[in-house]
C-alpha positions as CSV (number, residue, x, y, z in Angstrom):
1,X,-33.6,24.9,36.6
2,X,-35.4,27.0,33.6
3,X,-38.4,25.8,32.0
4,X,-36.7,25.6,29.0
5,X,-33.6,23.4,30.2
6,X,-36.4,21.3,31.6
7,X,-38.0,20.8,28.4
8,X,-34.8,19.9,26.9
9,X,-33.6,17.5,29.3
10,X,-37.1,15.3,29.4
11,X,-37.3,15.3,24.9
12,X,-33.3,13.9,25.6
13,X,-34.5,11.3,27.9
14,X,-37.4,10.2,26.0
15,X,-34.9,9.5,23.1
16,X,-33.1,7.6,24.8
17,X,-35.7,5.5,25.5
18,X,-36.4,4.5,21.8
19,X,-34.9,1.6,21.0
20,X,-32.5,1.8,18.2
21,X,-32.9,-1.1,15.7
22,X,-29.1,-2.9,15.0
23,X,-26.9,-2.2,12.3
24,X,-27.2,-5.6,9.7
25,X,-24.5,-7.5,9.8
26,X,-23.9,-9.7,6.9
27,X,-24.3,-13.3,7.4
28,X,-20.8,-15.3,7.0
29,X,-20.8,-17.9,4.2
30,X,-21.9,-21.3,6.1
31,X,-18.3,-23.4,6.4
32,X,-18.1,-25.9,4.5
33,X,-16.6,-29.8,4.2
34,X,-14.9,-32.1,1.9
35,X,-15.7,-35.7,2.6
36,X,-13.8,-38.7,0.8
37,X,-16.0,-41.4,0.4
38,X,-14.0,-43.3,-1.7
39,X,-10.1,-44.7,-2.0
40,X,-7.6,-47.0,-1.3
41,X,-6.4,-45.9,2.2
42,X,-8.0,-44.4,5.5
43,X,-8.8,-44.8,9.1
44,X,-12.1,-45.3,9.2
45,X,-12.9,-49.0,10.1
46,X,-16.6,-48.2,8.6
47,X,-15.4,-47.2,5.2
48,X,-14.3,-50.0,2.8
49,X,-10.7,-49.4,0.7
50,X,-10.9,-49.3,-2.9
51,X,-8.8,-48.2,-5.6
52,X,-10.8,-45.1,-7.0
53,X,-12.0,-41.6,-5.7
54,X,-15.1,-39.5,-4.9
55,X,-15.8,-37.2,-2.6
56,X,-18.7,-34.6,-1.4
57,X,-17.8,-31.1,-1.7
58,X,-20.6,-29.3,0.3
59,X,-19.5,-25.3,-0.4
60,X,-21.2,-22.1,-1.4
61,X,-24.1,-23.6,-0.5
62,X,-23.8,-26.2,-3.1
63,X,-23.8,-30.2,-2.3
64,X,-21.2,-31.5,-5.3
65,X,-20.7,-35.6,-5.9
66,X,-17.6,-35.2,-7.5
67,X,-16.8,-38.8,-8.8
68,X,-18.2,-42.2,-8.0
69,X,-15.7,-44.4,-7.2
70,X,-14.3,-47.6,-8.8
71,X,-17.3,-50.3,-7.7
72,X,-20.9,-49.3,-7.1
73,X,-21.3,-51.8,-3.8
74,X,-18.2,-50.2,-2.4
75,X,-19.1,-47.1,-3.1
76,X,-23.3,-47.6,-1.7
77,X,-21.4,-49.2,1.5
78,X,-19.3,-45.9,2.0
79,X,-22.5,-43.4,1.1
80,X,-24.1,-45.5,4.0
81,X,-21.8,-45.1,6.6
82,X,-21.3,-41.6,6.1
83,X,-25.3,-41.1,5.8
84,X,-24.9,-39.0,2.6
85,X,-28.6,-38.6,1.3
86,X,-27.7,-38.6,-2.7
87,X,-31.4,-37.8,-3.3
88,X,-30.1,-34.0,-1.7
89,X,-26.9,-33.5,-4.1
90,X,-27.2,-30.8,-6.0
91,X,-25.6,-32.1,-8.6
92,X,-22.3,-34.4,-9.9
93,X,-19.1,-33.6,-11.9
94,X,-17.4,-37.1,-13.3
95,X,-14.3,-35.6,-13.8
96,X,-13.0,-37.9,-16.9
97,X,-13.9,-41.3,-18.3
98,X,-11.8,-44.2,-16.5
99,X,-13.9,-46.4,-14.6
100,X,-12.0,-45.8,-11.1
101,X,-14.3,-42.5,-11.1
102,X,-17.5,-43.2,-12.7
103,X,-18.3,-47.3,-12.1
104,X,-20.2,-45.4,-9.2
105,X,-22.8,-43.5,-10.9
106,X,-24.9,-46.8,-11.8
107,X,-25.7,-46.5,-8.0
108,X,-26.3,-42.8,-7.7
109,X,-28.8,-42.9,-10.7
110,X,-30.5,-45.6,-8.7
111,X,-31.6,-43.6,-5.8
112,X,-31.2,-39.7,-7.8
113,X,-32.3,-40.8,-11.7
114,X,-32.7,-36.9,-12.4
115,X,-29.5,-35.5,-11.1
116,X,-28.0,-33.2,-13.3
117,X,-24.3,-34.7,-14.1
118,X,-21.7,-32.9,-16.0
119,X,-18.8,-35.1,-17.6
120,X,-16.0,-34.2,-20.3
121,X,-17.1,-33.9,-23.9
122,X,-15.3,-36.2,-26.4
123,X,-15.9,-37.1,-29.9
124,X,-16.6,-41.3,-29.0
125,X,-17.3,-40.7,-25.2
126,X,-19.2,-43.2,-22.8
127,X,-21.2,-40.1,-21.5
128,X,-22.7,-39.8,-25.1
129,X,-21.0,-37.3,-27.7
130,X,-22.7,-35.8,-30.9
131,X,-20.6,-35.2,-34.7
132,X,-21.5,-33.7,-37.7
133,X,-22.6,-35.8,-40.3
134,X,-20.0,-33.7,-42.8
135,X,-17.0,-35.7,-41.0
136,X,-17.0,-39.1,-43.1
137,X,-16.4,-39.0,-46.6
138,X,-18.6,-39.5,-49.0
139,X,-19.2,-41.7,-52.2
140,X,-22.3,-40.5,-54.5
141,X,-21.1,-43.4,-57.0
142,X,-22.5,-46.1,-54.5
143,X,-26.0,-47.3,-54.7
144,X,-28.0,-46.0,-51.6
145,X,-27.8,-49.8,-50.2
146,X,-24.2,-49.4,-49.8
147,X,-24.5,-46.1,-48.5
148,X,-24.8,-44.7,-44.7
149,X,-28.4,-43.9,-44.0
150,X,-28.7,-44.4,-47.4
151,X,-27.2,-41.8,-48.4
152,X,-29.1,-39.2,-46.6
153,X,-27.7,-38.7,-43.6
154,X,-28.8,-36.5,-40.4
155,X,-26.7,-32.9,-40.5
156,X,-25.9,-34.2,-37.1
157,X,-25.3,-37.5,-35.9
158,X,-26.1,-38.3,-32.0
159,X,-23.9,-41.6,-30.3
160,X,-25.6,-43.4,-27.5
161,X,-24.4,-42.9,-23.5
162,X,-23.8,-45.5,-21.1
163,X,-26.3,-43.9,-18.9
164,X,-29.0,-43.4,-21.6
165,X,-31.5,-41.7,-20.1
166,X,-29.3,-39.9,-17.3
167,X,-29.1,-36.1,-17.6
168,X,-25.7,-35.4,-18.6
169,X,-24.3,-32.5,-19.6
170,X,-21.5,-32.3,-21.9
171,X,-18.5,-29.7,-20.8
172,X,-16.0,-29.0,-23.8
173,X,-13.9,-25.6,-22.4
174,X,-13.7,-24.3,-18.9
175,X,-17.4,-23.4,-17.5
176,X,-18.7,-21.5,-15.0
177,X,-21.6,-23.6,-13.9
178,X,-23.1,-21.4,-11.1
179,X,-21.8,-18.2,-9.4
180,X,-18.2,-19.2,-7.9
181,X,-18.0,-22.5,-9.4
182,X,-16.2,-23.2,-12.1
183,X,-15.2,-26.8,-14.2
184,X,-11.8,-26.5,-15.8
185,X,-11.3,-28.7,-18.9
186,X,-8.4,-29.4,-20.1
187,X,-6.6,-32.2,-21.9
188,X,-3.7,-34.6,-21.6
189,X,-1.1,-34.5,-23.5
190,X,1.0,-37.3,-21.5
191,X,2.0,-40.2,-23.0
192,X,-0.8,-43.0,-22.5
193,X,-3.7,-40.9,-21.7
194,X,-2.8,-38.6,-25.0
195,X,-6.1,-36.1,-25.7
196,X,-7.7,-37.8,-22.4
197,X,-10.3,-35.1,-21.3
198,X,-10.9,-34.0,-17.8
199,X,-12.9,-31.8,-16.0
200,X,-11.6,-30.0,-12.2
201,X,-13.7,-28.7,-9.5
202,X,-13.1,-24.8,-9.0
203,X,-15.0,-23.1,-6.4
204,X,-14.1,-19.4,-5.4
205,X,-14.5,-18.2,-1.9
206,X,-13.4,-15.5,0.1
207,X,-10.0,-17.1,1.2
208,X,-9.2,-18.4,-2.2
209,X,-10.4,-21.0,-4.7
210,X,-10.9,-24.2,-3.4
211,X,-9.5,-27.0,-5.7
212,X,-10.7,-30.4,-6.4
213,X,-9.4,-33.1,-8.8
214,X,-10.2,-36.4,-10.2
215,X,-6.8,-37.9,-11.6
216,X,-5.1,-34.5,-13.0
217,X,-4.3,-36.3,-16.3
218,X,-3.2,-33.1,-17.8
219,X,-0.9,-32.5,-15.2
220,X,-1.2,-31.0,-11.7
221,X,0.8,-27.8,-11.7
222,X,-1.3,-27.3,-15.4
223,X,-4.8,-27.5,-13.4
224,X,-3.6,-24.9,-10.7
225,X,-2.4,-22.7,-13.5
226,X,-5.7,-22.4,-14.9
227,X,-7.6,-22.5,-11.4
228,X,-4.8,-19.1,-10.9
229,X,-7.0,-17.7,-13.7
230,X,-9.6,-17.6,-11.4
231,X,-8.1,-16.0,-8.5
232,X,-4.1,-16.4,-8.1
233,X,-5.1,-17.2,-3.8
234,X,-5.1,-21.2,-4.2
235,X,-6.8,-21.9,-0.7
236,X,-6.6,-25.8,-1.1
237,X,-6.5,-28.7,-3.8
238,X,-7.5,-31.9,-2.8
239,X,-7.8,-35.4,-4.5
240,X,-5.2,-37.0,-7.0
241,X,-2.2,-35.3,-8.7
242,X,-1.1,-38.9,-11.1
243,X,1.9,-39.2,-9.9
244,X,2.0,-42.8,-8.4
245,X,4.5,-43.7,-10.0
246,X,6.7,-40.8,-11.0
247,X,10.4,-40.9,-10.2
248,X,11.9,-38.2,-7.5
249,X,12.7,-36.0,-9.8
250,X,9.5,-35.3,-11.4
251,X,7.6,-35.5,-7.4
252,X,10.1,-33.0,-6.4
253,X,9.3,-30.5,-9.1
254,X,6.0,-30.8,-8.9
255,X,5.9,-30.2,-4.6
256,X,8.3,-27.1,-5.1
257,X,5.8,-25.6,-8.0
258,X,2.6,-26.1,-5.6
259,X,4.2,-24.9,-2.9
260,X,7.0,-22.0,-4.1
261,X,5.6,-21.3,-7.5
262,X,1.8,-21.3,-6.8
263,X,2.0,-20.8,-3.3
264,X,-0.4,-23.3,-2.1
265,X,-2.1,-23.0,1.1
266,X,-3.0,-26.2,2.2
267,X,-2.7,-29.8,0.3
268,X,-4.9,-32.9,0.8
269,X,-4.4,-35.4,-1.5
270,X,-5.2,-39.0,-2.1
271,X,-5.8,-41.5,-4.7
272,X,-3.3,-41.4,-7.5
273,X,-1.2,-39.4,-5.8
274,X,1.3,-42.0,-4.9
275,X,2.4,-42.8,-1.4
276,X,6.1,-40.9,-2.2
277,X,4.4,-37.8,-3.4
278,X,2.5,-38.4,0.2
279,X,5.9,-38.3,1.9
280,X,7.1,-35.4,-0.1
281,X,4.0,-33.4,0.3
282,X,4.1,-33.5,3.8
283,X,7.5,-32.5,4.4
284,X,7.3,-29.9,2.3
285,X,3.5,-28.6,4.0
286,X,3.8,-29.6,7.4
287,X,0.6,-28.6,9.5
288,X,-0.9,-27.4,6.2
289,X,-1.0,-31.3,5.1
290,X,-4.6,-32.3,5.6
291,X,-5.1,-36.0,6.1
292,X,-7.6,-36.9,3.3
293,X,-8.1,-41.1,3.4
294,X,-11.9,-42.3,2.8
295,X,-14.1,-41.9,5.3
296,X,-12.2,-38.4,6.6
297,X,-14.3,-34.9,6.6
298,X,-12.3,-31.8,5.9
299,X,-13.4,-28.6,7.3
300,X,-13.3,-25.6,4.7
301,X,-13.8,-22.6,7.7
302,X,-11.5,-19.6,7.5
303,X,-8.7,-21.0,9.1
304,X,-8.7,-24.9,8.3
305,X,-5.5,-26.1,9.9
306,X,-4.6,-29.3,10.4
307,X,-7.4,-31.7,10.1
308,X,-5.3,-35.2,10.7
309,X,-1.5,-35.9,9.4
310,X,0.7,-38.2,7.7
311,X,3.5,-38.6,9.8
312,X,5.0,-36.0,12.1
313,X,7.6,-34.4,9.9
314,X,8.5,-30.9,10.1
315,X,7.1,-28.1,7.3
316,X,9.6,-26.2,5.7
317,X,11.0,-22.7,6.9
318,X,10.4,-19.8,4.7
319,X,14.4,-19.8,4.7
320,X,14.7,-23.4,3.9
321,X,13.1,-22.8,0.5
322,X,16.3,-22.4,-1.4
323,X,17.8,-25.4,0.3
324,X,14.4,-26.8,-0.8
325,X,14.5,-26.0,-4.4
326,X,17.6,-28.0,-4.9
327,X,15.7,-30.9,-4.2
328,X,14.6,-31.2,-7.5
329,X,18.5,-32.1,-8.5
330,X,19.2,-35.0,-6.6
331,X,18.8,-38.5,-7.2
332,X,17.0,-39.2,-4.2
333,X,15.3,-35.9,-3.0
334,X,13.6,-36.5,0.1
335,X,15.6,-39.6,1.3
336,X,12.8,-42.0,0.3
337,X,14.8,-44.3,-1.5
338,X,17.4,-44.4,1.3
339,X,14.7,-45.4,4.1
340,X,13.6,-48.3,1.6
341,X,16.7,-49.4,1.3
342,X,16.7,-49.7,5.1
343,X,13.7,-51.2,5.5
344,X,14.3,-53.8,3.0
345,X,18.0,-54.5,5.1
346,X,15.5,-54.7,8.7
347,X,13.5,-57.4,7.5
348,X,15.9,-59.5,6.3
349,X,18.0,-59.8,9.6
């Protein structure tokens, strides 16, 4: 062997014997978890049932109280059994005024007085509201005793909050509150809750926005429209799509627009859903119907899967859907009324 292939072959080795440091490899966004800590049905012997919702959204690093429940007892007893620290939460959404998802917050301020809290801005809200002095009229005829702030009124005119000195934050149009997460606002227009603001959770991720609503007042297939916005990959919704009472007709429409029109994922829903919407939801999702009562944590990893069901009924073939879609016309669309009707006939024998 020459000198020179010699040389070689010993400057080869001694790279080879520098370590080479490692190619970076991106760290994965943490998984996160929706926990219900508040409604009216569950498993969970340590949870107490109460009409009302809130949940913790812990995503994109973000710990969100989104709602507080209907009774601040019931809802300190749930936070206690889970171990949620509220002194941790980044911050809450109150997703509209009813007291089913706020009565809560008396007990969060208690232990977190500083959180910041966003809520629906409204012209006469209970989360405090602000108007123009310009929008009463006027009468320059009257003596100042007869007058409103005697006649010298502030150019704008501040209204007191339930929560006085909580720090709330107003939200009057969809808002991107941090990087990824977004509050839609919208209105109602439905007879009863007419002009009824309310705000949904909207979180972006890799595998598709992750949805969470209060009551969906405005309407359910509305939110998701405006979540589409977004990113058209709807990844989940969870909490309560109002329709508790709606007839077949209207639940049937509204399963075959999550799930043909929209293309939903995966569905967990609870509260104001209604117990038939239940039924028809998980017939319609199968395995991607996750099991959402109080006291239940859903996993938001890549591939969330079936986290505890409803029943055992079987999810819809992709060549089912047209069968599926005439659902919508018939009086009774996923045989709910029938098996009442049965029921009712067993227990009187």
């Amino acid at each position: 062997m020459g000198l020179r292939t010699t040389l070689f072959l010993a400057a080869a080795l001694a790279a080879a014997a520098v370590p080479v440091a490692p190619t970076p490899i991106a760290a994965a966004e943490p998984a996160g978890r929706i926990t219900i800590l508040y409604d009216a049905f569950g498993t969970d012997a340590a949870m107490k049932k109460d009409w009302g919702f809130s949940a913790l959204v812990e995503i994109s690093g973000k710990r969100i109280l989104f709602d507080t429940g209907n009774d601040p007892e019931i809802f300190a007893a749930n936070v206690k059994a889970r171990n949620i620290d509220l002194t941790s939460i980044d911050f809450v959404v109150l997703s509209h005024r009813h007291s089913d998802h706020m009565a809560g917050l008396n007990h969060v301020l208690s232990v977190n007085p500083t959180v910041k809290i966003y809520a629906p801005r409204e012209g006469f809200g209970i989360f405090g509201s602000s108007l123009p002095s310009s929008f009463y009229r006027k009468d320059e005829t009257l003596p100042p005793e007869m007058r409103y702030y005697g006649g010298k009124p502030p150019e704008v005119m501040k209204f007191g909050a339930a929560w006085q000195r909580a720090n709330i934050e107003l939200i009057d149009k969809t808002t991107e509150i941090a990087p990824g997460i977004t509050l839609l606002a919208l209105v109602s227009d439905a007879p009863g809750t007419k002009e009824l603001k309310e705000l949904s959770l909207a979180v972006n991720t890799a595998d598709g926005v992750v949805l969470v609503v209060g009551c969906s007042h405005p309407g359910i297939e509305k939110i998701v429209e405006a979540a589409t916005a977004i990113n058209p990959k709807i990844r989940l919704i969870a909490g309560g799509f109002h329709l508790v009472v709606a007839p077949d007709e209207v639940i049937a429409k509204a399963v075959v627009a999550l799930k043909d029109t929209f293309k939903v994922e995966s569905i967990a829903p609870g509260h104001c859903t209604g117990e038939p919407t239940f039924a028809a939801l998980k017939q319609a999702y199968g395995d991607r119907y996750l099991y959402a009562g109080v006291g239940t944590s859903l996993p938001l990893g890549p591939a969330m899967g079936s986290v505890g069901r409803r029943g055992e009924g079987p999810a819809l073939q992709e060549n089912d859907l047209a069968t599926y879609r005439k659902l919508a016309h018939r009086e009774d669309p996923f045989g709910i009324l029938k098996a009442r009707q049965q029921r009712t006939r067993l227990s009187h024998l």
